[in-house]
C-alpha positions in Angstrom: -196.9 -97.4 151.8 -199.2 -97.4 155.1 -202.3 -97.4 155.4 -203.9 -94.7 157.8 -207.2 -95.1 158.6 -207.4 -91.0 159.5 -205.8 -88.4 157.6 -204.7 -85.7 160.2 -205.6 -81.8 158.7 -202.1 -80.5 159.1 -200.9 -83.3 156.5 -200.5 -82.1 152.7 -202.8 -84.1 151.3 -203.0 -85.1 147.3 -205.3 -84.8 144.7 -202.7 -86.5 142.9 -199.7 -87.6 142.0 -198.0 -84.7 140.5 -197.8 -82.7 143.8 -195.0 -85.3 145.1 -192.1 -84.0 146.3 -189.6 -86.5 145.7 -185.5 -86.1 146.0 -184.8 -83.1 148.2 -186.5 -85.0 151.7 -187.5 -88.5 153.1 -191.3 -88.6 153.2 -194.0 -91.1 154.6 -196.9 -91.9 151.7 -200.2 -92.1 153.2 -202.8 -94.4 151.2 -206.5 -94.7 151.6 -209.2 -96.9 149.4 -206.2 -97.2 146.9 -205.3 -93.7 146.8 -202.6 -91.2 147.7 -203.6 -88.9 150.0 -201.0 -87.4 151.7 -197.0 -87.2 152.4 -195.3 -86.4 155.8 -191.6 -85.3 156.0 -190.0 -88.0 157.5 -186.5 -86.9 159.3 -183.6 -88.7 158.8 -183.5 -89.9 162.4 -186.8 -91.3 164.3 -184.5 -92.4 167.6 -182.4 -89.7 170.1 -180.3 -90.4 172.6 -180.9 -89.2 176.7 -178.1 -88.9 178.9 -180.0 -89.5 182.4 -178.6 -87.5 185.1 -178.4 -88.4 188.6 -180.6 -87.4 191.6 -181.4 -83.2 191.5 -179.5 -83.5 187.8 -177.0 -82.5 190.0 -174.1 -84.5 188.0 -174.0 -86.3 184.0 -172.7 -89.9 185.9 -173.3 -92.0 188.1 -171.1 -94.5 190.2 -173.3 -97.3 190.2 -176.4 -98.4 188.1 -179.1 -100.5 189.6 -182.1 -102.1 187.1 -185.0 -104.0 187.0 -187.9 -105.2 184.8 -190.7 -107.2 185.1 -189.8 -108.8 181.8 -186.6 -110.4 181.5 -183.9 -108.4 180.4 -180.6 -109.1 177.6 -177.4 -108.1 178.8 -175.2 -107.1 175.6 -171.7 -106.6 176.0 -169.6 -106.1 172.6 -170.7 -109.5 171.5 -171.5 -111.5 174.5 -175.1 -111.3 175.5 -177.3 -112.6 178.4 -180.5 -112.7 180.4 -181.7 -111.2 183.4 -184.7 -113.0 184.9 -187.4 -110.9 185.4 -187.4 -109.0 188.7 -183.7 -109.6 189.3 -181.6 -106.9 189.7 -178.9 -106.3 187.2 -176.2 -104.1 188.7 -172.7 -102.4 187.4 -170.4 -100.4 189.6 -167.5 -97.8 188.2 -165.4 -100.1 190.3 -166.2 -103.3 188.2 -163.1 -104.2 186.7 -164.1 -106.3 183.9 -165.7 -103.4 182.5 -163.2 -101.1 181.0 -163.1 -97.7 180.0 -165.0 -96.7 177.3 -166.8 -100.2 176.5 -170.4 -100.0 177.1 -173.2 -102.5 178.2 -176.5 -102.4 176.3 -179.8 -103.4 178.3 -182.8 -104.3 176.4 -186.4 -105.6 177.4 -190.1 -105.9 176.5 -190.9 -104.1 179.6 -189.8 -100.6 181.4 -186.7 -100.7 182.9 -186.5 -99.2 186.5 -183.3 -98.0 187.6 -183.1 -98.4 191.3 -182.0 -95.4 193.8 -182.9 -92.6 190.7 -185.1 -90.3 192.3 -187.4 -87.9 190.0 -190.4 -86.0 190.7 -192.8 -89.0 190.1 -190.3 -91.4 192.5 -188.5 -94.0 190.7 -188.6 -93.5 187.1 -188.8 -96.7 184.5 -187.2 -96.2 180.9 -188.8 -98.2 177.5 -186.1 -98.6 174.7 -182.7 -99.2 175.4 -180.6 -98.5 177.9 -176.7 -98.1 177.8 -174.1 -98.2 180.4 -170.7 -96.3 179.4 -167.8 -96.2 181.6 -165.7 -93.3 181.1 -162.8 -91.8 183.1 -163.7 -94.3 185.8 -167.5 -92.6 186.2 -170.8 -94.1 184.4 -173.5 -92.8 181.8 -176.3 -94.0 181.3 -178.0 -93.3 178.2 -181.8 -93.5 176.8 -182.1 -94.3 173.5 -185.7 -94.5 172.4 -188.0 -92.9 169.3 -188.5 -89.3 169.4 -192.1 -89.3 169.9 -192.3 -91.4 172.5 -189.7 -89.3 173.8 -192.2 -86.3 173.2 -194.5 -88.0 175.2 -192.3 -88.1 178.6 -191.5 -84.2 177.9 -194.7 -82.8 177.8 -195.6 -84.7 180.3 -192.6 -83.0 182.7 -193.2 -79.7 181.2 -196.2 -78.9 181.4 -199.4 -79.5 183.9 -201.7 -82.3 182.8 -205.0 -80.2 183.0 -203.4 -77.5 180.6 -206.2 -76.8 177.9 -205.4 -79.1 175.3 -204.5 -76.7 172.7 -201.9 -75.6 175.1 -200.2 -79.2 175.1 -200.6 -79.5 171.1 -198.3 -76.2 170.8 -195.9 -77.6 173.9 -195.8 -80.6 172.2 -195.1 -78.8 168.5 -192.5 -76.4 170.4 -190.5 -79.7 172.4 -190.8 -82.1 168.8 -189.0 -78.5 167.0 -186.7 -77.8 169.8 -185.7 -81.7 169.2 -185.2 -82.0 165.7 -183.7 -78.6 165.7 -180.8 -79.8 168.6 -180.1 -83.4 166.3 -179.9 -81.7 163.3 -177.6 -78.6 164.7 -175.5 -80.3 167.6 -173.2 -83.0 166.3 -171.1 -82.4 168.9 -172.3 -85.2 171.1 -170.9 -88.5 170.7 -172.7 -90.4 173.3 -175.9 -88.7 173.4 -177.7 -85.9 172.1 -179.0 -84.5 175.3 -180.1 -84.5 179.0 -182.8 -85.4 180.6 -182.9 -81.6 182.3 -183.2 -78.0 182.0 -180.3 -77.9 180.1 -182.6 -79.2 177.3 -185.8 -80.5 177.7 -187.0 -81.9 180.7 -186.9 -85.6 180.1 -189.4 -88.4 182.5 -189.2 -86.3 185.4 -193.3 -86.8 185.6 -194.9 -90.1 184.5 -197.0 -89.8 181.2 -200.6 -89.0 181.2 -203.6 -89.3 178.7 -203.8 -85.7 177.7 -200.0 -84.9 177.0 -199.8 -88.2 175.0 -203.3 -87.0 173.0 -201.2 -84.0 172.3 -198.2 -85.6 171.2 -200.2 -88.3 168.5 -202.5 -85.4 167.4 -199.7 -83.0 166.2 -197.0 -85.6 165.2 -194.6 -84.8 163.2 -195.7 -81.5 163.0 -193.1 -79.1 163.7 -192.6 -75.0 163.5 -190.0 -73.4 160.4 -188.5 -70.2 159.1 -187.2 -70.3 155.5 -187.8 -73.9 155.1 -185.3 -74.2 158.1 -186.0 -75.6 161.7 -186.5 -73.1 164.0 -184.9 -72.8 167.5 -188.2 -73.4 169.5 -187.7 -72.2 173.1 -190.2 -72.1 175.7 -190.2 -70.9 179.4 -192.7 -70.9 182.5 -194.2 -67.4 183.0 -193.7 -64.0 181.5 -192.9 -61.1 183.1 -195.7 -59.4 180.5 -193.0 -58.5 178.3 -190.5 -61.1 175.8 -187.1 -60.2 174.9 -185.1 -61.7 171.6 -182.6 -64.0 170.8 -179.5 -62.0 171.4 -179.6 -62.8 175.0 -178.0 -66.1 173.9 -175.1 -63.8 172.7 -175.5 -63.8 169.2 -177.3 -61.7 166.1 -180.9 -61.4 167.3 -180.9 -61.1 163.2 -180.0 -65.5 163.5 -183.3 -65.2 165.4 -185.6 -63.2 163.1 -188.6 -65.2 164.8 -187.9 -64.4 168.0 -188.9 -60.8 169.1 -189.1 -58.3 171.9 -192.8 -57.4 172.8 -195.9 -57.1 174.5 -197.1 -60.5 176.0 -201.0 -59.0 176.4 -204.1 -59.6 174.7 -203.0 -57.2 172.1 -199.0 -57.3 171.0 -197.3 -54.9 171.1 -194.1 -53.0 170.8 -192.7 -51.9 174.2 -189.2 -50.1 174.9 -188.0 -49.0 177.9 -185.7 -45.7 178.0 -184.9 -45.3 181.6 -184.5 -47.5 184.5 -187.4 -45.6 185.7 -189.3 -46.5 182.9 -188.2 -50.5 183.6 -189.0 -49.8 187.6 -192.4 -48.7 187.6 -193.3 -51.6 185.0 -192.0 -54.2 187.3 -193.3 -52.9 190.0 -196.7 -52.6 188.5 -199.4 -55.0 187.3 -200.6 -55.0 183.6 -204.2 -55.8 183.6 -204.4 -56.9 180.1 -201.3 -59.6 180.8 -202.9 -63.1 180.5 -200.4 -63.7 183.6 -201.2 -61.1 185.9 -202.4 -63.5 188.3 -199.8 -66.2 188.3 -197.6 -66.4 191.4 -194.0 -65.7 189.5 -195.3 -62.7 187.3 -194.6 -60.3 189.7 -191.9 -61.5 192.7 -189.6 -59.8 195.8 -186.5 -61.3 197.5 -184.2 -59.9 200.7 -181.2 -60.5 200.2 -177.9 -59.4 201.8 -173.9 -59.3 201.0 -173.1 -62.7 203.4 -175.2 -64.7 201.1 -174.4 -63.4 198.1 -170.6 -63.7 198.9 -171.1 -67.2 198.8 -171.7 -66.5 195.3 -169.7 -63.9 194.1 -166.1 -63.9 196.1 -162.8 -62.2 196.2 -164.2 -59.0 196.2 -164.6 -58.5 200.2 -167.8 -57.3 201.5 -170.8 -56.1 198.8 -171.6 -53.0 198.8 -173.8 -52.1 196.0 -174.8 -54.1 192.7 -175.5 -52.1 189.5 -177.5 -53.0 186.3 -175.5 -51.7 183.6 -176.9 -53.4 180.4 -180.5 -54.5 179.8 -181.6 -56.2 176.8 -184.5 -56.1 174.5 -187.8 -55.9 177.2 -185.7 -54.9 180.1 -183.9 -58.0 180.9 -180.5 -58.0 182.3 -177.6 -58.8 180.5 -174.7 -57.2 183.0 -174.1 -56.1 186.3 -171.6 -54.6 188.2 -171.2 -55.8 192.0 -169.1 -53.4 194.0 -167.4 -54.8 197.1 -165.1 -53.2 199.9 -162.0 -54.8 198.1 -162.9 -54.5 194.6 -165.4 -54.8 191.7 -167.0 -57.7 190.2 -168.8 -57.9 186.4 -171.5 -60.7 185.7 -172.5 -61.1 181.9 -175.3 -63.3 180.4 -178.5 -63.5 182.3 -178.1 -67.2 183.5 -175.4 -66.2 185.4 -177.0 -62.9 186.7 -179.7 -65.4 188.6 -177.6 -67.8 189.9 -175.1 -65.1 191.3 -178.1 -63.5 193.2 -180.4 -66.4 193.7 -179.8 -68.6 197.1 -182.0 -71.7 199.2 -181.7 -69.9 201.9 -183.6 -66.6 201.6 -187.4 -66.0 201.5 -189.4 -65.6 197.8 -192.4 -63.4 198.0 -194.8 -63.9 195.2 -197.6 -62.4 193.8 -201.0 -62.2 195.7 -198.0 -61.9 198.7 -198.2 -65.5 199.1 -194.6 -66.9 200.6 -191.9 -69.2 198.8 -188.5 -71.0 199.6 -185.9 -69.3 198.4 -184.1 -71.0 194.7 -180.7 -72.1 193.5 -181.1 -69.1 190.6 -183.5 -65.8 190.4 -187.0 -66.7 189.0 -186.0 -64.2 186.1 -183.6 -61.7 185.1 -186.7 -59.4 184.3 -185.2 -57.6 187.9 -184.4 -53.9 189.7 -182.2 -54.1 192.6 -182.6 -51.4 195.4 -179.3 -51.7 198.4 -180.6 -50.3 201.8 -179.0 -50.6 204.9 -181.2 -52.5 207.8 -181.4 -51.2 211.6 -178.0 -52.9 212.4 -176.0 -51.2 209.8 -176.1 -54.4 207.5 -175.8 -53.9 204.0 -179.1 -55.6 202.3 -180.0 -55.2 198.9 -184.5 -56.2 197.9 -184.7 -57.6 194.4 -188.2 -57.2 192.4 -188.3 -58.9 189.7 -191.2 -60.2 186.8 -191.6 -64.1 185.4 -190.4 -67.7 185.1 -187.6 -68.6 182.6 -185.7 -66.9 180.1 -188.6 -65.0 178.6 -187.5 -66.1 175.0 -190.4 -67.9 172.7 -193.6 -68.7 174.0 -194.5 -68.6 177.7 -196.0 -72.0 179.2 -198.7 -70.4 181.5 -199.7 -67.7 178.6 -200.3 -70.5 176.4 -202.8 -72.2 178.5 -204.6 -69.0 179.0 -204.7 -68.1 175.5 -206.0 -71.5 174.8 -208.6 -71.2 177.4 -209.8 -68.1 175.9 -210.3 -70.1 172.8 -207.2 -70.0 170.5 -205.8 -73.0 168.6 -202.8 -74.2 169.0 -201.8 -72.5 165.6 -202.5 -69.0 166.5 -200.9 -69.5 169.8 -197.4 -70.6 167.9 -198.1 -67.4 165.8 -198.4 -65.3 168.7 -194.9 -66.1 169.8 -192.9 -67.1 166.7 -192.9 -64.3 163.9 -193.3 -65.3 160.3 -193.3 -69.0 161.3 -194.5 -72.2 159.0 -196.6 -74.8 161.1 -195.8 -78.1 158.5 
């Protein structure tokens, strides 16, 4: 048993005994003045694994690893340990040939590890919990293992703006605790680790913690969002483009995603279809004044582009000449286009790979309140109409307008806040954006 001083209100708590479930879960007991008061599910796991990526994620290994602490550190290696003083540096190259492949080297200490030359948004990011060094194929991972709410804590953090409302942070944290429950429980896959430290999952320490987003993370713990007693698949995105779409963009059933649907993201919800392109078009092009995002920078966005950068993208098929939307998914997303070029025809599927194929550095990204952007490695959105014109030089250029941040599946970061400025909890805001959902 422990004893908890404070009872938090999303706990079932007892007025005895006979409400204990016992034999289908693992639960916590909570016990106060002597008394039961309340049970909290307690998942098989408390630990998960983070593969850190190199600088700009840009690769899963690394070719050296460099660390430090200002405690001392213990060097395990299978059974052979030793210590580190503090502030020396401990360093392994892929090179190293006492280290062979596929044995690892554990690193433990009572302080943060730093590991030297890693560069993240904050500047050189420190790791509590474990690290390990794995040398594979001649490369090396480094893994984080640590427990899951602390690992909560260093999400949130890299998610989402400090001086979000807290009720925004409590449902980001809720969303980011699901999302990793949901991935350990679902993904066995893994071997080594159960996922990355980037966009590919959850961004992972990219931003030091902070009071609020750790406040958010201890005052919702273990709380987490379900369908059917099941986990749900909680995903979350920057900015909407006023409209969601569903599951299916993922490429399955939208029916294996019955809490994830296509609709209005305004102050009242609503269904919304689009049966034309022109119907799509003068949306996009357009400003909803009851969108809780209309004033964002990436709710309404413009890019010039032309068929020399694109190329660089999308090759073999000579110079582009046109690029058609052919499929649109729930809310008007794209889900296929067709890019015609002087030597043949090219079809993109998936809306992850519709952004990247389009997006480039190099070009200009208007915004909205026409304020001026460098250009990214993928499209802001696939929420997009594409109009080919032909500049003064007889170039072919094609301007891209396009609505929102992300994915647009699950609830929308910057909507959030706003709802929870306007004075929504953190429970009606998961409601908003999950159908049907339990908050346990």
């Amino acid at each position: 048993m422990i004893q908890a001083p404070n009872i938090a209100t999303n706990y079932l708590v007892l007025a005895d005994t006979n409400r204990v479930n016992v034999g289908d879960n693992k639960y916590n007991f909570y016990v106060e003045n002597g008394k039961l008061q309340a049970q909290v599910n307690a998942y098989e796991t408390n630990n998960i694994r983070v593969l850190v990526m190199n600088n700009n994620y840009e690769k899963a290994y690394h070719h050296t690893i460099s660390l430090t602490s200002t405690a001392d550190m213990t060097i395990t290696k299978n059974l052979d340990t030793k210590k580190v003083p503090k502030g020396e540096v401990f360093l392994v190259s892929r090179l190293e040939e006492s280290l062979s492949n596929g044995e690892k080297i554990t690193v433990e200490s009572n302080a943060p590890i730093k590991v030297n030359g890693l560069e993240r948004g904050q500047g050189t990011p420190t790791y509590t919990g474990k690290l390990e060094i794995i040398k594979k194929d001649n490369v090396l991972y480094l893994v984080n293992e640590l427990d899951i709410e602390t690992y909560l804590k260093h999400v949130v953090s890299s998610e989402v703006p400090k001086d979000y409302n807290i009720e925004a942070l409590k449902a980001q944290a809720i969303c980011a605790r699901t999302y990793a429950y949901s991935h350990l429980a679902n993904n066995k896959e893994l071997n080594d680790y159960n996922v990355d430290d980037s966009v590919n999952y959850q961004v992972y320490n990219n931003y030091p913690r902070n009071e609020n987003t750790d406040r958010a993370v201890d005052e919702t713990r273990g709380i987490v969002l379900k369908y059917n007693g099941e986990l749900i698949n909680a995903l979350f995105y920057s900015t909407s483009a006023g409209v969601s779409t569903d599951g299916s963009i993922w490429g399955k059933p939208a029916s294996q995603y019955p809490y994830l649907n296509s609709h209005s993201l305004t102050y009242e919800k609503k269904d919304i279809v689009f049966n034309s392109e022109e119907e799509f078009e003068n949306f996009i092009l357009s400003k909803q004044e009851d969108a809780y995002e209309k004033d964002y920078p990436y709710y309404r966005w413009n890019i010039k582009t032309n068929s020399k950068i694109l190329e660089n993208r999308i090759s073999g098929i000579g110079e582009i000449k046109d690029i058609i939307i052919t499929k649109r998914g729930k809310g008007g997303i794209a889900e296929s286009i067709k890019v015609i070029g002087s030597s043949g025809t090219s079809v993109i599927d998936g809306q992850n790979n519709i952004r990247y194929s389009l997006g480039s550095k190099d070009i200009e990204l208007n915004v909205n309140a026409d304020k001026k952007m460098q250009g990214m490695d993928s499209l802001p959105s696939a929420y997009i109409i594409i109009k080919p014109k032909k500049n003064d030089n007889g170039e072919q250029e094609f301007f891209i307008y396009g609505g929102g941040y992300g994915h647009g599946v699950g609830l929308s970061q910057n909507m959030a806040n706003e709802m929870a400025k306007s004075g929504m909890s953190y429970r009606q805001i998961l409601e908003y954006f999950y159908d049907g959902v339990e908050i346990k």
